[in-house]
Each structure stands twice: as C-alpha cells, then as structure tokens.
C-alpha positions as CSV (number, residue, x, y, z in Angstrom):
1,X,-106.1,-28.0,96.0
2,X,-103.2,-30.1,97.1
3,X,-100.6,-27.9,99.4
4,X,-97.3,-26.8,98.3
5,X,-94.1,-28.8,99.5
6,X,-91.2,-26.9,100.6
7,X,-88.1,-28.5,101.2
8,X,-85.0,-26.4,102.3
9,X,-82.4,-27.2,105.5
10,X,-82.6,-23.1,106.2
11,X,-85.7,-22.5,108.1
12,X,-86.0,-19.0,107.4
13,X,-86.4,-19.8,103.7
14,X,-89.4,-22.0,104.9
15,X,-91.0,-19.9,106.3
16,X,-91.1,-16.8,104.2
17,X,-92.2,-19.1,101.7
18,X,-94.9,-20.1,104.1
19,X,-95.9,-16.7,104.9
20,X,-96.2,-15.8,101.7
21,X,-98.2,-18.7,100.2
22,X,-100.6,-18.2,103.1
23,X,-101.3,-14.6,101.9
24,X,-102.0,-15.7,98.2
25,X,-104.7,-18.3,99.9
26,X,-101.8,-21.9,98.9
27,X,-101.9,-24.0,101.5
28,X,-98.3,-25.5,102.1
29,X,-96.0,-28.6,104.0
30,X,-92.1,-27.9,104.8
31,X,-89.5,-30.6,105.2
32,X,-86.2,-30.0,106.8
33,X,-84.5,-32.8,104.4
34,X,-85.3,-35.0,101.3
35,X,-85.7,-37.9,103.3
36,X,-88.6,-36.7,105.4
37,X,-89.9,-36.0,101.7
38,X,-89.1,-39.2,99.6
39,X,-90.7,-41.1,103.7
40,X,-94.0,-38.8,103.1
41,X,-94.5,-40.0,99.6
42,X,-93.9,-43.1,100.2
43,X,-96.4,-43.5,103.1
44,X,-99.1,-41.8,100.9
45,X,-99.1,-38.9,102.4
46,X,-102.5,-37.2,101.9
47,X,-102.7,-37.1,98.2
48,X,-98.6,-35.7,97.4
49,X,-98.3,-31.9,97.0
50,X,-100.1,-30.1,93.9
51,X,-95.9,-28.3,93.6
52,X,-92.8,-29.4,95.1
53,X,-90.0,-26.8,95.5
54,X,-87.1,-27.5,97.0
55,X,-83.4,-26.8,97.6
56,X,-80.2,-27.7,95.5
57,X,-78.0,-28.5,98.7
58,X,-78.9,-30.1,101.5
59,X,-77.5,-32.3,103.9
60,X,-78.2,-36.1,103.6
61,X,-79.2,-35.2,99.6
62,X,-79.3,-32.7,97.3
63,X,-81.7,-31.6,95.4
64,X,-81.1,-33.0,91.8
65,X,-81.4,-36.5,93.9
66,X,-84.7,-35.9,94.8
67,X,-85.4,-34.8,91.9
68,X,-84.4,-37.6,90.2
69,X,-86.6,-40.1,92.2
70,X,-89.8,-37.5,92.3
71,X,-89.6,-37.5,88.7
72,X,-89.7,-41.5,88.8
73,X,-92.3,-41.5,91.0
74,X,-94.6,-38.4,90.1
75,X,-93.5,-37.8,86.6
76,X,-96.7,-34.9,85.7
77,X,-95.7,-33.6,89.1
78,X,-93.9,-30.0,88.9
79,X,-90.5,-29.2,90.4
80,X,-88.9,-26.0,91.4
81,X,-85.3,-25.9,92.2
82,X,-83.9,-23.1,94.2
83,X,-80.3,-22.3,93.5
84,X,-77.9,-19.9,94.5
85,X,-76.5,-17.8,91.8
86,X,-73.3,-19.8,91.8
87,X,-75.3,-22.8,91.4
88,X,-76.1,-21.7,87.8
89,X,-74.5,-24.9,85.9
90,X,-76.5,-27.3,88.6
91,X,-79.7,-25.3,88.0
92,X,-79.3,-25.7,84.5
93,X,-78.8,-29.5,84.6
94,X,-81.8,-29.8,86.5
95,X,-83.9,-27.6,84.3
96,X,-82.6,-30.6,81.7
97,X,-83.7,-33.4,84.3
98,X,-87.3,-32.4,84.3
99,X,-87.5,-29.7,86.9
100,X,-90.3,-27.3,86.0
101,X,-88.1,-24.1,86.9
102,X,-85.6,-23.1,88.8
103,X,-85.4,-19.7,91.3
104,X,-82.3,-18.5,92.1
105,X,-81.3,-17.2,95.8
106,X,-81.7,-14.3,96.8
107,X,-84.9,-14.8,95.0
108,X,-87.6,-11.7,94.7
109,X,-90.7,-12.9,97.0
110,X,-93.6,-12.1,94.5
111,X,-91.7,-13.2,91.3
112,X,-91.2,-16.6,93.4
113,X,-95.0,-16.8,94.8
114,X,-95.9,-16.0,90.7
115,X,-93.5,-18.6,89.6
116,X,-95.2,-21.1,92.1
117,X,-98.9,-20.1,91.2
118,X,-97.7,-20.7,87.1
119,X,-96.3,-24.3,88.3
120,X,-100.1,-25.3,90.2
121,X,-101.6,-23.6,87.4
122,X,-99.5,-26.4,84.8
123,X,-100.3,-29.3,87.7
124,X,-104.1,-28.8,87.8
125,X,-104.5,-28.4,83.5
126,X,-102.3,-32.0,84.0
127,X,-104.9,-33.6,86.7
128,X,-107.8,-32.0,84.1
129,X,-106.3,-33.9,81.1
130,X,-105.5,-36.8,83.4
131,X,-108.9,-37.1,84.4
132,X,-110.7,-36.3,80.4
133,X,-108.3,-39.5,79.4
134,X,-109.2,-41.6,82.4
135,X,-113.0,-40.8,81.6
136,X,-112.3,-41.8,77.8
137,X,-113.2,-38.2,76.6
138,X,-110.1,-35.8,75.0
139,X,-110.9,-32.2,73.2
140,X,-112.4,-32.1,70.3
141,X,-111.0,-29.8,68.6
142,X,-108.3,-27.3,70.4
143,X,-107.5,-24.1,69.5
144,X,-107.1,-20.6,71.4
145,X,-106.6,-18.3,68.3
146,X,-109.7,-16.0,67.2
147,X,-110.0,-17.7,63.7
148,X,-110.6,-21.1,65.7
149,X,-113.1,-19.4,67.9
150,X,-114.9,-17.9,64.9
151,X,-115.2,-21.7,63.8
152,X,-116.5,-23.1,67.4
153,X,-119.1,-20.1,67.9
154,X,-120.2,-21.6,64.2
155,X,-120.3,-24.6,65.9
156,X,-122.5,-24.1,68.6
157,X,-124.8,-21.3,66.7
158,X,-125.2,-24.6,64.0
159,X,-125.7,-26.9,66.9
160,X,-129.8,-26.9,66.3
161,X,-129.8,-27.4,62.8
162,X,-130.0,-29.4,59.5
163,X,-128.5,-27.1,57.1
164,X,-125.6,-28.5,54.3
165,X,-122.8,-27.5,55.5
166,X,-119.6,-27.1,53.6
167,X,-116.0,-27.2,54.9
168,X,-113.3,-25.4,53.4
169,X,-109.5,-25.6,54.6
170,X,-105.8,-27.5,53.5
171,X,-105.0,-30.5,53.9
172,X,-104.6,-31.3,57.8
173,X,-106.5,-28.8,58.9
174,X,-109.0,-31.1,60.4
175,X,-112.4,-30.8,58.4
176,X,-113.3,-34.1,59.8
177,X,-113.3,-33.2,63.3
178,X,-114.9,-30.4,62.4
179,X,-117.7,-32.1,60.8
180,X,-118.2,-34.8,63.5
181,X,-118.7,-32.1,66.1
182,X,-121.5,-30.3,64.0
183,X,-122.6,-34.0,64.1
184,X,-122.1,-34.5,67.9
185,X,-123.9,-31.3,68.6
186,X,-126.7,-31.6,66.3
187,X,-130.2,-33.2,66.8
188,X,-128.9,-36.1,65.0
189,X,-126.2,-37.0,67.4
190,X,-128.0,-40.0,68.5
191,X,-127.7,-40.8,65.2
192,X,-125.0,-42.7,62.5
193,X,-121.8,-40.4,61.4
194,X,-120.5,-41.7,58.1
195,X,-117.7,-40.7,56.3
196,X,-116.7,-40.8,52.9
197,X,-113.3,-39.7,51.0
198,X,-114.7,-39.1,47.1
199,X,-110.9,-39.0,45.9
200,X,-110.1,-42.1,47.5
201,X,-112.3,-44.8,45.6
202,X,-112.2,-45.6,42.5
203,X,-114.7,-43.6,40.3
204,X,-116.7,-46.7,38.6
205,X,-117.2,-48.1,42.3
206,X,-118.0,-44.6,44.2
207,X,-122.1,-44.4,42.9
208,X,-122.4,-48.0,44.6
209,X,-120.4,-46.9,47.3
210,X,-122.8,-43.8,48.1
211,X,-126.0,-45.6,46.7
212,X,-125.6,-48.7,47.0
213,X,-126.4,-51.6,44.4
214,X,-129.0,-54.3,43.9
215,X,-127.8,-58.2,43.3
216,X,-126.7,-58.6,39.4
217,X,-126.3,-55.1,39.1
218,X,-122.7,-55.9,37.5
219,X,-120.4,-57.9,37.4
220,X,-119.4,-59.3,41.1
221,X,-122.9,-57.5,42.4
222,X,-123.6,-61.0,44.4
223,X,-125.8,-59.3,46.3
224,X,-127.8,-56.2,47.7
225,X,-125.5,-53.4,49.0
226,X,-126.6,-51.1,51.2
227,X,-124.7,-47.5,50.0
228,X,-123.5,-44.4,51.9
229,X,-126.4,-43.0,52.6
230,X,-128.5,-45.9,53.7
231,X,-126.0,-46.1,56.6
232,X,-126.1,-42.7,57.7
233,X,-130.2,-42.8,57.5
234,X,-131.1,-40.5,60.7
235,X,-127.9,-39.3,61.0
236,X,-124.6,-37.1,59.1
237,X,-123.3,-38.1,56.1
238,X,-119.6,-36.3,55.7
239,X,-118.2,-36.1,52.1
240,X,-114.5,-35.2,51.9
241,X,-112.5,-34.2,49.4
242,X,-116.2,-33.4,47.3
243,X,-114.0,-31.7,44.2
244,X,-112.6,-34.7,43.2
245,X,-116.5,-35.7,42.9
246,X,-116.9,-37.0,39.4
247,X,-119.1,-34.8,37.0
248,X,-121.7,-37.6,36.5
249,X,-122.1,-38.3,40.3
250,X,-121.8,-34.6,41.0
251,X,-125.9,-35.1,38.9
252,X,-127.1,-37.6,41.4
253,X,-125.8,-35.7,44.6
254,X,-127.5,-33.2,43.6
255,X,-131.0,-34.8,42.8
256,X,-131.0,-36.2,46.4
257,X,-129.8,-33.1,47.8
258,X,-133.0,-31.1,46.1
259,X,-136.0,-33.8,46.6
260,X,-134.6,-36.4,49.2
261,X,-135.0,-39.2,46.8
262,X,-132.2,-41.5,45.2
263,X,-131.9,-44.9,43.2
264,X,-129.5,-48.2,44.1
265,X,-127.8,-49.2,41.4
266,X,-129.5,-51.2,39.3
267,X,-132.9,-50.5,41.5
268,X,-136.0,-49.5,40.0
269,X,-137.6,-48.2,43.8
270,X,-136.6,-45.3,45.0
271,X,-135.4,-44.4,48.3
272,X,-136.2,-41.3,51.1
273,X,-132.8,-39.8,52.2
274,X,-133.1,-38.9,55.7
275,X,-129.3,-37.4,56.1
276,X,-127.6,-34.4,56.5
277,X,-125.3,-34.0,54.3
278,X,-121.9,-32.2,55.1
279,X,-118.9,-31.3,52.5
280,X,-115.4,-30.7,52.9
281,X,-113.0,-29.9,50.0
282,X,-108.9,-28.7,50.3
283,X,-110.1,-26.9,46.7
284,X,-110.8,-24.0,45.0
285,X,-114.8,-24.6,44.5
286,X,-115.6,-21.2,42.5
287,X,-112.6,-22.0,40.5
288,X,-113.6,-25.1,39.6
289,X,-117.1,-24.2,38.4
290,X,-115.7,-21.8,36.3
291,X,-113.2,-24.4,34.9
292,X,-116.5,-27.1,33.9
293,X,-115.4,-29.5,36.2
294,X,-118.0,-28.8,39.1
295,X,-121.6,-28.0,38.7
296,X,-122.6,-24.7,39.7
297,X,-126.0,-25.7,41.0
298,X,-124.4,-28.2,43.3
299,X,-121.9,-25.9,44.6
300,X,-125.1,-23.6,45.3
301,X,-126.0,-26.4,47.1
302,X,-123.9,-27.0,49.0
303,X,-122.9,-23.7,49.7
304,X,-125.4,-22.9,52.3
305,X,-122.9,-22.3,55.1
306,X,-119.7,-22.2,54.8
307,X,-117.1,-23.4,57.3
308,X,-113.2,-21.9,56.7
309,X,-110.6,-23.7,58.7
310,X,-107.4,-21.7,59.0
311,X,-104.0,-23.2,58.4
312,X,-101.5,-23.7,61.8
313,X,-99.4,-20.6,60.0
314,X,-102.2,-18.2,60.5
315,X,-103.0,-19.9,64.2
316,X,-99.1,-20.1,65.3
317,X,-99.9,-19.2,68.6
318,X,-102.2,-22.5,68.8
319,X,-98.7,-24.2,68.3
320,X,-97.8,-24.9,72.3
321,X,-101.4,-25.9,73.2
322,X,-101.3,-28.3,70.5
323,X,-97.8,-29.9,70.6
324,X,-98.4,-30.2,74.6
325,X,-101.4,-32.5,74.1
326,X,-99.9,-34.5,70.4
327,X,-96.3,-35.4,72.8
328,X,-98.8,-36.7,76.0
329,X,-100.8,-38.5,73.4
330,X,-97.9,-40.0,71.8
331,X,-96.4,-40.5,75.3
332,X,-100.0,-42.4,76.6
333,X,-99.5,-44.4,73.2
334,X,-96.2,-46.2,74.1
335,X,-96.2,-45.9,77.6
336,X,-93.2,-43.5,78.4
337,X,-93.1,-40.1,79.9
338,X,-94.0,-37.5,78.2
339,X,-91.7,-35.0,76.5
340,X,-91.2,-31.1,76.5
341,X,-90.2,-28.3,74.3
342,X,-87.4,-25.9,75.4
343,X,-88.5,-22.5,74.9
344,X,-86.5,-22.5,71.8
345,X,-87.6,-25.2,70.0
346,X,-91.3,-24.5,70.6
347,X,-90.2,-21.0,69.2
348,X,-88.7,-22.6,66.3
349,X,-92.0,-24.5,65.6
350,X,-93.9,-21.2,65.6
351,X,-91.9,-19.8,63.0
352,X,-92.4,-23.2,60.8
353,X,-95.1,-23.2,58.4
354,X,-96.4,-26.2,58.7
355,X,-97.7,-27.0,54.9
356,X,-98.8,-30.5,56.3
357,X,-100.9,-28.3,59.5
358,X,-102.2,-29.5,62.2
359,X,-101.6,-33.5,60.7
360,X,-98.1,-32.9,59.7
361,X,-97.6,-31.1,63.7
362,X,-98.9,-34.3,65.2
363,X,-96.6,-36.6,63.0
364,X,-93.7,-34.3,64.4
365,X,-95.4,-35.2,67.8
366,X,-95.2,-38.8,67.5
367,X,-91.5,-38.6,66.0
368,X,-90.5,-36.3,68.8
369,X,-91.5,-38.7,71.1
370,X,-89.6,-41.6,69.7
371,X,-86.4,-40.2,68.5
372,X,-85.4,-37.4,70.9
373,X,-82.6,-38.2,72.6
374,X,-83.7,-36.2,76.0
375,X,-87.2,-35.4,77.7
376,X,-86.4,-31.9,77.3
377,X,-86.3,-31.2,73.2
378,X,-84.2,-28.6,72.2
379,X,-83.8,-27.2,68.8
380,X,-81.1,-29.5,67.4
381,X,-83.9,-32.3,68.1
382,X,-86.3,-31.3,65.5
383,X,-86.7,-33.4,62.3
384,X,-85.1,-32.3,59.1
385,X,-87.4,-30.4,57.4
386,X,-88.3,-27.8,60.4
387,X,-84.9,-27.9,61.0
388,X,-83.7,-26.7,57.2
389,X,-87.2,-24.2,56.8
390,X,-86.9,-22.3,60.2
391,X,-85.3,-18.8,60.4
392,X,-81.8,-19.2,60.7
393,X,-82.1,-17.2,63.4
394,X,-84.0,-19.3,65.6
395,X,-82.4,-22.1,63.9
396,X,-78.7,-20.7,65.5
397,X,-80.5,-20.0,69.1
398,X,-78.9,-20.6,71.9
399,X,-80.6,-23.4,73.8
400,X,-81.1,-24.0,77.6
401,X,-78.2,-26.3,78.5
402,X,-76.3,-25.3,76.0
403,X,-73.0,-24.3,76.8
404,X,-73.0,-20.2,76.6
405,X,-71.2,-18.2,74.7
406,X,-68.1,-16.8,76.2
407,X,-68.4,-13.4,77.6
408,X,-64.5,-13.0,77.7
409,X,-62.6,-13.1,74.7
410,X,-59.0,-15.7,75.1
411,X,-55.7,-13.8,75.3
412,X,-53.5,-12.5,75.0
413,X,-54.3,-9.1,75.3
414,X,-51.7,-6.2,74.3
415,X,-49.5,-5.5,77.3
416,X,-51.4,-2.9,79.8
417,X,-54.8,-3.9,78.2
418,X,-57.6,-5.6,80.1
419,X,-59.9,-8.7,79.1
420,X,-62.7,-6.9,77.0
421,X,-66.5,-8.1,76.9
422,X,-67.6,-9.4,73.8
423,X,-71.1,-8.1,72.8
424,X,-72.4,-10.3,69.8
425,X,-72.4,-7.9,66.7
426,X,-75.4,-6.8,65.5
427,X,-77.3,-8.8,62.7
428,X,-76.4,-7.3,59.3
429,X,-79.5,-6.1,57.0
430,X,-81.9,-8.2,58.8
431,X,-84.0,-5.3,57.6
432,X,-84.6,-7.0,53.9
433,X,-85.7,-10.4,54.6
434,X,-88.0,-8.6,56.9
435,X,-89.0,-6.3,54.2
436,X,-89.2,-9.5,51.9
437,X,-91.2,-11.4,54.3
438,X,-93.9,-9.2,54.3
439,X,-93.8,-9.1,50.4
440,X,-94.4,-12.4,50.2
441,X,-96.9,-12.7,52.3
442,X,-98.3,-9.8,51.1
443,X,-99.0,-11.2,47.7
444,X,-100.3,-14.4,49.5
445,X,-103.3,-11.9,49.7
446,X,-102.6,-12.3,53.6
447,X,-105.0,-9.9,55.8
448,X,-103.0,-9.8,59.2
449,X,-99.6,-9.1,58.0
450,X,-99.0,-6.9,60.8
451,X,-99.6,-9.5,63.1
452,X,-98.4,-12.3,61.7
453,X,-95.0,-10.2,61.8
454,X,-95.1,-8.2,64.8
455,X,-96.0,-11.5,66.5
456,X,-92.5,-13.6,65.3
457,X,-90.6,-9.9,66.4
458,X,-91.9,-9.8,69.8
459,X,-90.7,-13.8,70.3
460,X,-87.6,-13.0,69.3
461,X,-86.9,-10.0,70.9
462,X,-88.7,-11.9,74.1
463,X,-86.7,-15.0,73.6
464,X,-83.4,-13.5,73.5
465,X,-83.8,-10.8,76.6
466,X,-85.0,-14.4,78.5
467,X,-81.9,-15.9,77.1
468,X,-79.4,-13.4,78.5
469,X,-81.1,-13.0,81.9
470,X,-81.3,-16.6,82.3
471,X,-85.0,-16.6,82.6
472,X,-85.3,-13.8,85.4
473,X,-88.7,-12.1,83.3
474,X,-88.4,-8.6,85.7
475,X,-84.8,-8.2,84.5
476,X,-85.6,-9.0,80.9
477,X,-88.5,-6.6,81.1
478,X,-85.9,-3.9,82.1
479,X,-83.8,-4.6,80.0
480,X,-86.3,-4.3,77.3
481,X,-87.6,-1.2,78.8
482,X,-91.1,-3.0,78.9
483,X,-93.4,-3.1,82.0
484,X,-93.8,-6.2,84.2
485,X,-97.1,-7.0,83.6
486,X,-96.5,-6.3,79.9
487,X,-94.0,-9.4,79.7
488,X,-95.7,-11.8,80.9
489,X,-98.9,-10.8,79.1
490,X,-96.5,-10.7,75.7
491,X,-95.4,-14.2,77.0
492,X,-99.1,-15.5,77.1
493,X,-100.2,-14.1,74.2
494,X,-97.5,-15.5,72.1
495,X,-97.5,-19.2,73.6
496,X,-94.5,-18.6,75.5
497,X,-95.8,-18.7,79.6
C-alpha cells in the first residue's frame, strides 16, 4: 500500500498523525508546505500517496489550492481537509470541490485514524476498478443485497450443468446478464451465446428467425438461412421476453425442447439441437397458461429451474454500489471526471422506486453525468421524475453546501427578551403516511415490510442526526443515544459509509 501524505505547517499535528498511523500498521510522508507536495508529485515521487490529508491554512498556499490542482492531477485520489471549527464555510466549499472529507481541529485521534482507513479503503476499491477496466473485464453482475446473493449461489451451484433455465423478473432487472453468466460459467462457455427478443420480431418472420429457412421457402427466401439455433449449436440459446411467444411457435419450441430435433423452414431434413436453451419473461407465466395463451407443457418445460431477479425497490441498499460504478462508466464513456452523490441525494435515490430498475438507474447515471451542474450531485440535481416521486421529506433535505437554516430567529425581540433558538417543529401526522405505506405495500403481497420500512427510518433518522452534527458520527451517535460501533454499522448496512 502507498503511504499516507500529511501536510500541515504545525509539526505537532504531523506527528501525532504519524504516531498514530504507525500503530494501525499505515505507512505515512509529512510535508511542511503545499509546495514541497505539488514538487513531490511532480517528480514522481514513488507512486503518489494511497490518501492525502492536509491543512486548510498554510503559509505559501492553502489548502483548497492544493486541492484544486491534486484534483487536476489525481482526480480518483482521496482528500481530507482538516479545518478548524471556524473554518466551517471553507470546509464545506471544499467538501463541494472534491475533497473526500473534512476533520475538524481539535479533531478526536481514533475518529481521525478511522476516517483515514475509510478514505484508503475508497482509494484501493478505485485502483481495483481501475485495474478490471484497464484489463478489459467489469462485474458481471453487482449486487450486495441477500436476494442478489440467493441468485449468484444459483449461479455458481448451476455452473456444471445443462438444465433449461427460466428467468423471471421486471423489466430492467437484468435477465440477460443473468443468463450470459449461467452461460460464462457453464461447460458451454467456450461455446456461442445467442440471444433472441420473441416480442421484438415480427411474428410471421420469428420461426425463420429461430429455425431458419431453406431457399424458395417464401417469398424473398433467396437463399438458405441459418436460424437461432443453428448459431448457438454447442453453446446457449437465450430467449427473452418468451410470453410474447406465439401459440403456434410455442408447438415447435417445444418439440425441440423434448427430442432435440427441429425442421428449417421449408426443409424436409431434420436437424440435432445441441443447445441449451435459457428463458426469461417480465410475465405472469401461470397466469397466462390459465388464460390459453401459453402452453402448459411448455411452461413445464421450461420450468425446470427457476431464476427470480428482484426489483432495485426490494435491493435499495444495492443503490450506492450500483450508481458509483453507472457515473464512472458514464464518466470512462466521455472522458470527464467522474461524479458523486451527496449523502442526500443518494438517500433520495434509495427511497425512489425505480419502476424502470436497474436500466432506468443507469439512464439516471448517464444523465447525471451530463447535466449536473457540479461534480458533487445534490438533491436539486436529480431528474424530474425522482425528483416529483421521492418523499417530500428527503425531497426538502438540507443538502451539504447548502446554506443552513438559521438557528436565530431576526428581531426584534420584545424589550428585556433574548434572541431565542429556533428548533424546527416537529413533523405533523407523519404517523399516517407511514401507516399507509405499509398498507400499500402490504397488499403488494410484500414479505419484508418490516424491513423495507425500518430500513428508510433508520436513513432518515441517520441522515438528519449527520446533518445537524455536520458529519461528526460520535456526536450524532449521542445524540441518537445509539452506540459507536452501532452507527457506523447502521451506516454500512444501509449504503450510507
């Protein structure tokens, strides 16, 4: 690992630091000034530090100047701005100008040692997804939440086998990624993944599409096709959207998927299907059989194992992880720096329920990228529709940067009266749309209510003690009568580290 930088003029701050960082097994590098810093990059200096934290005054330059031209040079790489407590406004703009975090002075030693080891911990998952893109691999599929590692302990317990698989989820969810890693990890991996959409061609052109045709066998037939199925010989054969399979295909899908054996259009020889066959539908199968409109024994079929992707609202807490890598793709796409998410408007995603998923998040992504005004996006940033659907709640939340909200109320006061502290009244009868919330998701048929609830109280209750302490997470944890430990576990758990 690459050693801390610490910058400060005052070399008793150095070296506790030092001391400290040493105990926790960080190696570390002090400067006196930001030259000495800005001279050391410039000469190449080892490899750069892993974490830069310096001080917001300085002689020669301040800190939000060296800021400014490490985020130029070293845009992934971490700052941490120490500040004094009446440096609040400058720490603030900072925090705005890219700075990782900043720790106000007199700063608690082990909060800042676990502040620093949070910053090394985002610099080396930033050299890891540095390194996957330089390589030319990226995840898969990413997810954290227990009903996404139900679906990749499918994955890998499928990984050795030929069995139809069918994949079940909304729209966005990503069944095709899905389906090319059962492919990827299958003994057929070496070879051919084809994919189909059944709803997106034409119905009188789909059997030649899947089967393929022999010359003259209609009109425009000017010669022999090879279908679907040919191309995928030895390999996986993915067929989305199979509910919008016509009834009459539906009949030849299923001969091949009993003996193996299928017909080109307008051939007489028949052809051995060596394919694996996987489904994906956004639709009610079951309902549809009962409807006439798909055949039971095919459903049987292809009901062999069944694959359920969740949608991004019952895998909220996958919300950060996945917005962090959609804005670096987007970023690596047009060749600008990457943005970020103030803790308020990645807690206003979480609450959004996404009924375009994981798709409609990585459109936001891509949007984000080209239409926020700043690199940190706050709430007022987000698109329309997040914007109009979120809680007004988190919709009305103070932002960082934002200018707070005045702890003393203007005058005049009555004579012999002092200026009084304004508390911010309490929410009225937030206590029904709570209740009705869980009504409505009750009769969704939901199964984790409880958490799917409890989850959005603790952010909010978290985001607001974070709010008013300015980010200090011991003093929030007091004043939520919570333990230490407990709030930054809550803070993991829910996304918000």
């Amino acid at each position: 690992m690459k050693p801390i930088w610490i910058v400060d003029d005052d070399p008793s701050i150095r070296f506790v630091l030092e001391k400290a960082l040493a105990r926790e097994g960080l190696p570390t590098r002090s400067f006196d000034a930001p030259k000495a810093v800005l001279d050391a990059l410039a000469g190449g200096a080892d490899e750069g530090p892993q974490v830069l934290v310096s001080d917001i005054r300085m002689p020669g330059a301040s800190g939000l100047q060296l800021l400014e031209q490490v985020r130029r040079q070293r845009p992934g790489l971490p700052v941490i701005i120490m500040t004094a407590y009446s440096d609040l406004d400058s720490a603030v703009a900072a925090f705005q100008g890219g700075a990782f975090e900043y720790l106000p002075k007199p700063f608690d030693l082990p909060k800042a040692v676990e502040l620093i080891r949070r910053a090394v911990d985002e610099s080396l998952r930033e050299e890891e997804a540095a390194a996957e893109t330089v390589n030319g691999g990226a995840p898969e599929i990413l997810g954290q939440a227990p009903a996404m590692q139900d679906v990749f302990r499918a994955i890998g317990r499928l990984s050795q086998s030929h069995v139809t698989v069918l994949i079940t989820g909304e729209s966005g969810t990503g069944k095709e990624l899905v389906a090319r890693a059962l492919h990827k990890h299958s003994p057929r991996a070496g070879g051919p993944f084809v994919a189909i959409n059944t709803a997106a061609i034409p119905k009188d052109l789909l059997e030649s599409e899947l089967f393929g045709h022999e010359r003259g066998a209609f009109t425009g037939a000017q010669a022999q096709r090879r279908g679907r199925f040919e191309q995928a010989e030895g390999g996986t054969l993915f067929l989305d959207e199979i509910g919008d399979m016509p009834l009459e295909l539906q009949t030849r899908l299923l001969r091949v998927l009993s003996d193996g054996h299928y017909y080109r259009v307008g051939g007489h020889a028949p052809l051995k299907a060596n394919v694996r066959v996987i489904a994906a539908t956004h639709q009610n199968l079951e309902q549809l059989v009962r409807e006439g409109r798909f055949r039971e024994d095919l459903y049987h079929r292809l009901n062999v194992i069944r694959l359920r992707l969740p949608p991004l609202r019952e895998r909220r807490e996958d919300i950060p992880l996945l917005a962090r890598f959609f804005l670096q793709q987007s970023a690596r796409q047009l060749a600008v720096e990457p943005k970020r998410l103030s803790e308020a408007a990645l807690a206003a995603l979480q609450a959004f329920d996404f009924p375009g998923n994981v798709r409609q998040l990585e459109n936001l992504c891509h949007w984000l990228t080209v239409m926020a005004p700043a690199q940190v996006v706050e709430v007022e940033d987000l698109p329309p529709e997040v914007l109009q659907a979120i809680p007004a709640a988190a919709a009305a939340a103070p932002t960082a940067g934002a200018a707070p909200p005045r702890a003393v109320q203007p005058g005049p006061w009555p004579s012999g009266d002092t200026p009084r502290t304004a508390a911010p009244a309490p929410a009225a009868g937030w206590e029904e749309p709570l209740r009705a919330e869980a009504q409505r998701l009750l009769a969704e048929g939901r199964r984790d209510v409880w958490d799917a609830l409890m989850h959005r109280v603790e952010r909010c209750l978290l985001d607001a003690a974070l709010q008013a302490t300015h980010g200090r997470r011991i003093e929030a944890a007091q004043r939520l009568g919570i333990g230490r430990n407990t709030i930054t576990r809550k803070l993991q758990e829910l996304g918000m580290g």
